[in-house]
Each structure stands twice: as C-alpha cells, then as structure tokens.
N, C-alpha and C positions, 0 to 999 in steps of 0.2 A: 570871447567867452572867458568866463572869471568860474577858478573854481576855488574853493577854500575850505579846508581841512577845519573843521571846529570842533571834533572831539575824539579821542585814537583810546579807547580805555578797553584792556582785557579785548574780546574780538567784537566789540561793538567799533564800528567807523562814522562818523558824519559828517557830510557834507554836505556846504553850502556852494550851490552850483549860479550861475547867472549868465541869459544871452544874451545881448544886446537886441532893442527893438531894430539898429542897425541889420543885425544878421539877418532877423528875424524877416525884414521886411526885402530882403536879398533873394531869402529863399523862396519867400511868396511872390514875388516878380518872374525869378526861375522857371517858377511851376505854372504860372498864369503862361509864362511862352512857349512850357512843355505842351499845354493843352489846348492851346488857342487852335493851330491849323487842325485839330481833331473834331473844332465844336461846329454843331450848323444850327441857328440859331435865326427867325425869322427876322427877315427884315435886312438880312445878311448874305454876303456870297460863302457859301463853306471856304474854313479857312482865312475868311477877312475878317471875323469879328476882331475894334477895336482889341487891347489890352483894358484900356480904361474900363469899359463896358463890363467886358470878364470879369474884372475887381467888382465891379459894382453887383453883378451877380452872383457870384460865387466868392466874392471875398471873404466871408467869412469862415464858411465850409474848409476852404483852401489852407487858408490862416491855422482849422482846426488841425489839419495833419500835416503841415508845417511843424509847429506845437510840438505834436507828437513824436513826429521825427525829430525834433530837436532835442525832446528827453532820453529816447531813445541811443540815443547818437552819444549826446553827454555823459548819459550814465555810462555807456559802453566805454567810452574815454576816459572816466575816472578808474573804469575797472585795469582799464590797461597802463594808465600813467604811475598809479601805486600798485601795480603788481596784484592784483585782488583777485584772491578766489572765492568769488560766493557763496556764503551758506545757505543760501537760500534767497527768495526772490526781495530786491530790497522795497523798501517802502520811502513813498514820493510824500512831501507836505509841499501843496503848493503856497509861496510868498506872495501877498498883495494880492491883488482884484486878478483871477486867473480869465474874467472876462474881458478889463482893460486889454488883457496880453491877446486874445480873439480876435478885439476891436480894432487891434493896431494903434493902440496908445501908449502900453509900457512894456520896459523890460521882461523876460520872462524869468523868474526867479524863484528854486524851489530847492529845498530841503532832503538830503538824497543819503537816508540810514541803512547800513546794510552789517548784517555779520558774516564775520571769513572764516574759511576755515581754518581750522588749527593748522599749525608748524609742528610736527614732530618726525623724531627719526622712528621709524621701524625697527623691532626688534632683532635683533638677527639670527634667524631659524635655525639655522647650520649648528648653532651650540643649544637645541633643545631635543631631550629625550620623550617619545610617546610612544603609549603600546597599543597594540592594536589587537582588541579582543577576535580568536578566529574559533570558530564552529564548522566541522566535517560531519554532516547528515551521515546516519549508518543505515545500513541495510534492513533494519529493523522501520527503521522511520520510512523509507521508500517503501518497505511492505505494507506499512498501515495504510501509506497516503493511497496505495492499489487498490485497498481493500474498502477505504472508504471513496474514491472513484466508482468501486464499484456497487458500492449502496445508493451513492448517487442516482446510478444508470437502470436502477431493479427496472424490474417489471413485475403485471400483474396479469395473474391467470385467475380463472372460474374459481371459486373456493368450492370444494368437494368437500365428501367424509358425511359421517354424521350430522353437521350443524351447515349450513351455509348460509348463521345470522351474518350480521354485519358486525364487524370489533372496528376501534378505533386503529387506524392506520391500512386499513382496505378503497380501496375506490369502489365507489359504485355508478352504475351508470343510470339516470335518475332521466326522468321529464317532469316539471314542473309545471305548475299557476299560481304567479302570487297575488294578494285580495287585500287591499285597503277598506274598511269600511264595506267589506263584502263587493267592492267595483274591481277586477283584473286591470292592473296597472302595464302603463308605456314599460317594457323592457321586466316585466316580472315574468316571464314567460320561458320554457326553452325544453328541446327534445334532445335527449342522449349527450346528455351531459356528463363528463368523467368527472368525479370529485371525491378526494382521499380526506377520507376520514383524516377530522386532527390537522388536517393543513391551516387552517386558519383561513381559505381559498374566502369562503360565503360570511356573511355576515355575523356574530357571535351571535350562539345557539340554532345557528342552524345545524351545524353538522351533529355534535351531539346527540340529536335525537331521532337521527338517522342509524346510529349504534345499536345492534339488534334485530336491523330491519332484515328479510327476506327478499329473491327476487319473486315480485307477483305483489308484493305488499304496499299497500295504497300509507303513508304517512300525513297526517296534516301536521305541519311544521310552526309552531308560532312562535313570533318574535317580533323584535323592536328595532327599528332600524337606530342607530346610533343619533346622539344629538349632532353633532357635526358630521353629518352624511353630507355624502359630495351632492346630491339632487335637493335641495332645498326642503320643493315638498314633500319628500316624503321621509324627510329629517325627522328622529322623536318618537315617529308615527308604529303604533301596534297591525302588524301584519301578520296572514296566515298564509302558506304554501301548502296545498294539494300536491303530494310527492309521490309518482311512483317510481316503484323502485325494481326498474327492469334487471341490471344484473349485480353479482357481490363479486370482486376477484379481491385477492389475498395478495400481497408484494411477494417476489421473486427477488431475492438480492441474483444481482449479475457474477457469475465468478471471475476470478481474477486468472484469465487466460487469454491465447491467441484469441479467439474469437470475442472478448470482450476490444481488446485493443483495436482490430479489423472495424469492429462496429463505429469506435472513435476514430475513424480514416489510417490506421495507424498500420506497421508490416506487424506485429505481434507484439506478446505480452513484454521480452527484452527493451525494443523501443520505447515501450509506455513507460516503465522502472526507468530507461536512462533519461525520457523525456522527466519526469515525476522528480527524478533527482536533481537534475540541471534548475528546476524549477525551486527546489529547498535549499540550493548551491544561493541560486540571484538572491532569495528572501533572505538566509544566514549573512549572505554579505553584506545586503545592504543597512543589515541592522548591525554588521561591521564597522562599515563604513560611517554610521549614526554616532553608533559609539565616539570613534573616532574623530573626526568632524568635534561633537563636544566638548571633547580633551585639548582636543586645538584650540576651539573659540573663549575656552576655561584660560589657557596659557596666556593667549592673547592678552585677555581683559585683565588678568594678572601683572602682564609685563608690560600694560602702556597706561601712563596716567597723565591726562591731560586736558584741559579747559574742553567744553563743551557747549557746541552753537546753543543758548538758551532757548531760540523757536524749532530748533532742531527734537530739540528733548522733550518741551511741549507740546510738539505736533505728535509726535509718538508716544506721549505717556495719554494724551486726548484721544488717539485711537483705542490705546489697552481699556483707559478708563470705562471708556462709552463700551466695550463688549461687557465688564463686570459689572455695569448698571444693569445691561441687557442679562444677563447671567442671574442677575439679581430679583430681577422683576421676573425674570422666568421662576425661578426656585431650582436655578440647574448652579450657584455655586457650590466650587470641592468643600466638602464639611470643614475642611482647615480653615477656609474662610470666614464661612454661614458665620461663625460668632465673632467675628474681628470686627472692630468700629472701621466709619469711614475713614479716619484719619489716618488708622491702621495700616489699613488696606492701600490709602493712597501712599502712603511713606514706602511699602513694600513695592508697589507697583511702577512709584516712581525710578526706584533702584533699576528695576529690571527697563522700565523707558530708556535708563541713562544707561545702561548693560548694552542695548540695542545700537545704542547712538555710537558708543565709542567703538564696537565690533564696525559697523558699520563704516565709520570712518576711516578706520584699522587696514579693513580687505581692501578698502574702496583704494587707499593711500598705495598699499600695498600692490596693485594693480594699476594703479596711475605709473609708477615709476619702471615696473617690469612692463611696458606696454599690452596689458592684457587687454584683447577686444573681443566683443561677442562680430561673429562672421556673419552675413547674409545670409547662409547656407542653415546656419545652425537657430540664427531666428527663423527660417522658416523651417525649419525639420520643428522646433517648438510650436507656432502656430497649427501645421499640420495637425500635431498629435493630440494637441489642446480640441481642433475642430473636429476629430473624428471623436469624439468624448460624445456628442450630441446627434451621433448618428445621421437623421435623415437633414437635419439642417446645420451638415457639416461646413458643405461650401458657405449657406449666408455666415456664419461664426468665425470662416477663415476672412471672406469679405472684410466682414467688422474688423479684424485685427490688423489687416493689410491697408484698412482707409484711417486707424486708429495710433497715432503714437504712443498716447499715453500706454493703450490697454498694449501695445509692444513694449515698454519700457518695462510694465510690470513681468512680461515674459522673459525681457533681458535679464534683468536682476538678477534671479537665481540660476542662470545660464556664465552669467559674470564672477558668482559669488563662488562656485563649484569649481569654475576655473583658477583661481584666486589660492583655492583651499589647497586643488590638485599642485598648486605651484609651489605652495607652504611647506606639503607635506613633500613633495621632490626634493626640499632642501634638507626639511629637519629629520632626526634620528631614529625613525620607526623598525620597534621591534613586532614581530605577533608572539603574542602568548594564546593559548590555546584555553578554551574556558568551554565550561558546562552550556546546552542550551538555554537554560532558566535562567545563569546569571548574563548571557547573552542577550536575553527578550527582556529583560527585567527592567522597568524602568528607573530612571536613574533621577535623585534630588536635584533641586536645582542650589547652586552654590550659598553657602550661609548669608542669611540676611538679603536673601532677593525675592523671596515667599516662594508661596504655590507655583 
C-alpha cells in the first residue's frame, strides 16, 4: 500500500492513495476460503466446492467488497498515520479503469480529499465576567395567573332575567341539518351539541348568526364552507343548516377558591398559588437561562478566531438559505428583510452560517477535551420525552429513535451542547443582576452585522 500526500494547504488535505493488485488479489483469495465451506452449490458436496470455481462464480461480486474494504481500511489509515480529524465525510476520485480494479487486472488507485478540523486553544473561561438577568414573580403575578385559571375553568348556566337571546360568548345547545344543494350531507348532522358563541369551534359565519337566537328558535344558518376545507367535496360549496336552538347558558367565571383548586385535583386554593408560582419560577428562569446562554455563545464568538471547514460553513449556510427561500415564497419574511436583495441577504446569512460553525466547533472542542459525554440514560430520558409529544403513537416514535442514529444524534446534540454550556458557565464569573420582567422577555438583537 503506497500513500502520498499531494497537497496540505489551509485545512484542505489530499491524498493519493494506491493498493497493489498484489493485495488486492490476497484479500480475495482470503475471502473466497472464508466462504467456500459455507456454499452448497449443485453438483457439489457442501463444503467441497473447488476455490477455483468460487472465483469463477462470485469473483467479481467478492472482488466488489474486497474493493470496498480496501478503501475503507486505507482511508481509515491515512486518518490515523497523519493524525486527522475529519471535518467531515471525505470525498474518493477513483484513478484508472475502477472496472479493471473488479476485473482483477489493475492496481487500485484513488484520490482521497478531506478537510480537518481546526487547531485551536480554547479560551480560558475562569478570566470571563457574565451577568445573569434574574426575575422574582410577585404576588400580584401569581393572583392574575388564578384568576385567569379561573376564566379558563368558567361554566355555563341557563341564561335568566328579562332576555334569554343569545350574545356572543354564551353556549348554546343546538341540533342541527346541514343541506348542500338542498341534499343533508355525510356528517352535517347532530343532536345537543354545546357551542360557545365566538369560539371560532364551527365554520365562519356560522356562529354569528346564532347571536340572538332563543331557546325554541328554529335558525337557518348559511354559509360557505371554506376553499381549503379538509372534505374535498364540499370545499367552496354554499350550504344551509336548519338550527334549533334548544338552550342559551351565559359563562360562569369559576372563583379563585378551595373549591376551584379541588375541582383541578388539587388540596385548595394555597396549593394552586404555590403550584401557579413554581410554574412562573421555571418560565422566568429559563428565559434566564436564554439570556444567558447568548452572552456566553456572544463571548465565545468574540474570543475565538479561526479558519473554518469550507463544507462545514456551506452545509449550514444551504440549510439557513433554503428555509429564507421557503420564507420567501411563503410571504412569511421579518420586514427587515422583505426589501433586501438576494445578495443582501445571502452576505448576512452567510455571517450567521459562519457564527454557527465556529460556536459549534468552539462547545464541540471544548467538550472533546473536558471529556463530556451524553449518558444512555439521558438519551433515553430524551427519546422518552420527545415520544410522549405524540401521544397515542408514543411507543411507534420511541421505536423509530431506538432503531435510528442519526434521528438519536440530532437528540444528542443539544443534550451535549447544554452540558458543554453548564461546564463554561461552572468556570466563568457569573453575577445575577435582577431586571424588570419586560426587559427579561424582551427579545434581544442579534450581534452587528449578522442580520435578522
């Protein structure tokens, strides 16, 4: 085996690699004696077919992952004789007739380009100052959150007094028939139906005209069922509902007492306040913690400057690119962009590509050398939590992640990068400074000259 270094420039590498048909034809002899006592083959006793024969049947086949193995192998050797950390998967140019090499006529000789990753030292955290914005919910805030729990949980009673029309934000309890072209259609139908005025529940314009109504009051309802309605045919289509309208109830807001908390499993209204507060405690923090986290990954990108894998940068700035196409064609880009040319656009978006790259590389590095590793335990507490997201087809979701690496890697990732952070910030100098909730929630620029 002949390997040979033909170009070392910045973190590009290339090499020219070569097997001998020698080896070549060693290792396919090997492999023809691995499988011979395996084959049964007519005309044969299991186990006695020739070798000769073998080659003539399967020699090529054999030849092909011989081949294979031998790049594999090679490559893996060049990575380990120069010390090489991959930036990524390298790219093969095969030399000469790659069918000669099949045939068992020539050398195998191919072209082996790869980029490394960078050399750099880590900054050293121990001498950096971060503040860490902190929010203490008040008592005021935990009264609202009870108060609107309990508008949540109203109910609704008979509407009495003088009028008992219908207003918008009442339920009523309805029987319907709905009529395409005068025919009662599949599923336009239904008895003692609840439906609060103003939900938006029924199709637009139906509830609306329910506004005013009485119980005892016959409504005919018309309307258009939307153009992209989920049932095809009756997408577009002008329809009437025959509505009566058996009862009107009025909302009941729930009070904020024992007995509201009991209704939500709970021992009284104390419990629901310190539940309600533990709950604005986790959201204050962890827009703490966001904070924070940015002011680290700001220092970061500040304090480390240094060459960047080129397909590294391109693979991520081809990701960003292709969502602001999609953004694009949608008419969902932020106004700050809507008027930027492409070129604009791509100039900015490439900054924030190359912003990703070097953070990335940064935590990664940073994590390689403090031995950080995502546990078994902690991929699957991730998995778990990811599959119960989807309810009834929790297990097939966990399945999929358990027979999948890749879709685990992308689980690892931010499992690794969190750890990574928590180790940054263990070293360097955090103070909390205490801030308003507005300027807490508020979202924050992204660094000059990296755009939207």
């Amino acid at each position: 085996m002949q390997i040979v270094e033909k170009s070392g420039e910045g973190l590009s590498r290339v090499y020219g690699v070569t097997v001998p048909l020698a080896d070549l034809t060693e290792r396919l002899e090997a492999r023809i004696a691995e499988i011979t006592p395996t084959l049964s083959i007519k005309g044969f006793r299991p186990g006695k077919v020739p070798p000769a024969h073998v080659k003539r049947m399967f020699g090529k086949s054999l030849m092909s992952e011989v081949v294979e193995q031998a790049i594999n192998e090679t490559t893996q050797k060049v990575f380990e004789d120069n010390n090489i950390r991959p930036a990524g998967d390298p790219d093969l140019k095969p030399e000469g007739d790659i069918q000669a090499v099949v045939d068992g006529k020539a050398d195998l000789s191919f072209e082996l380009a790869v980029e490394i990753m960078p050399e750099f030292e880590p900054a050293d955290m121990s001498k950096v100052s971060l503040t860490r914005p902190v929010y203490e919910p008040s008592d005021a805030e935990v009264d609202e959150a009870v108060a609107e729990l309990a508008k949540q949980n109203r109910t609704y009673e008979p509407r009495k007094g003088k009028s008992t029309k219908a207003k918008d934000g009442d339920m009523v309890v309805i029987d319907f028939v709905g009529r395409v072209d005068g025919e009662a259609f599949e599923g336009g139908s239904a008895t003692d139906t609840e439906l609060v005025l103003g939900s938006g529940q029924f199709i637009p314009g139906f509830e609306e005209q329910l506004v005013g109504a009485k119980p005892g009051d016959e409504v005919l309802v018309k309307v258009s069922f939307p153009e992209q309605y989920q049932a095809a045919h009756l997408a577009g289509k002008a329809a009437e509902f025959t509505t009566t309208v058996k009862e009107v109830k009025a909302p009941v807001d729930s009070e904020a007492n024992d007995e509201l908390a009991q209704r939500l499993g709970l021992e009284g209204l104390d419990k629901l306040k310190e539940l309600l507060k533990a709950n604005l405690e986790s959201q204050y923090a962890g827009a703490s913690r966001f904070k924070l986290k940015r002011a680290l990954l700001d220092v970061l990108d500040e304090k480390h400057d240094f060459p960047l894998p080129p397909k590294m940068v391109e693979a991520e700035f081809g990701q960003i690119w292709a969502q602001v196409q999609q953004d694009k064609e949608a008419g969902s880009l932020p106004p700050e962009d809507a008027e930027k040319s492409d070129e604009t656009l791509q100039t900015e978006y490439r900054k924030i590509a190359e912003r990703r790259v070097r953070l990335g590389l940064v935590l990664a590095e940073i994590g390689r050398v403090n031995q950080v590793q995502v546990t078994d335990q902690e991929l699957a507490e991730a998995m778990r939590a990811e599959a119960m997201r989807y309810g009834p087809q929790a297990q097939q979701i966990f399945d999929f992640f358990r027979q999948n690496a890749q879709a685990q890697a992308q689980l690892r990732a931010p499992i690794f990068e969190d750890k990574v952070v928590d180790l940054i910030l263990g070293q360097a100098q955090v103070s909390d400074e205490k801030v308003s909730k507005e300027d807490l929630m508020k979202e924050d620029d992204m660094p000059a000259g990296y755009g939207a």
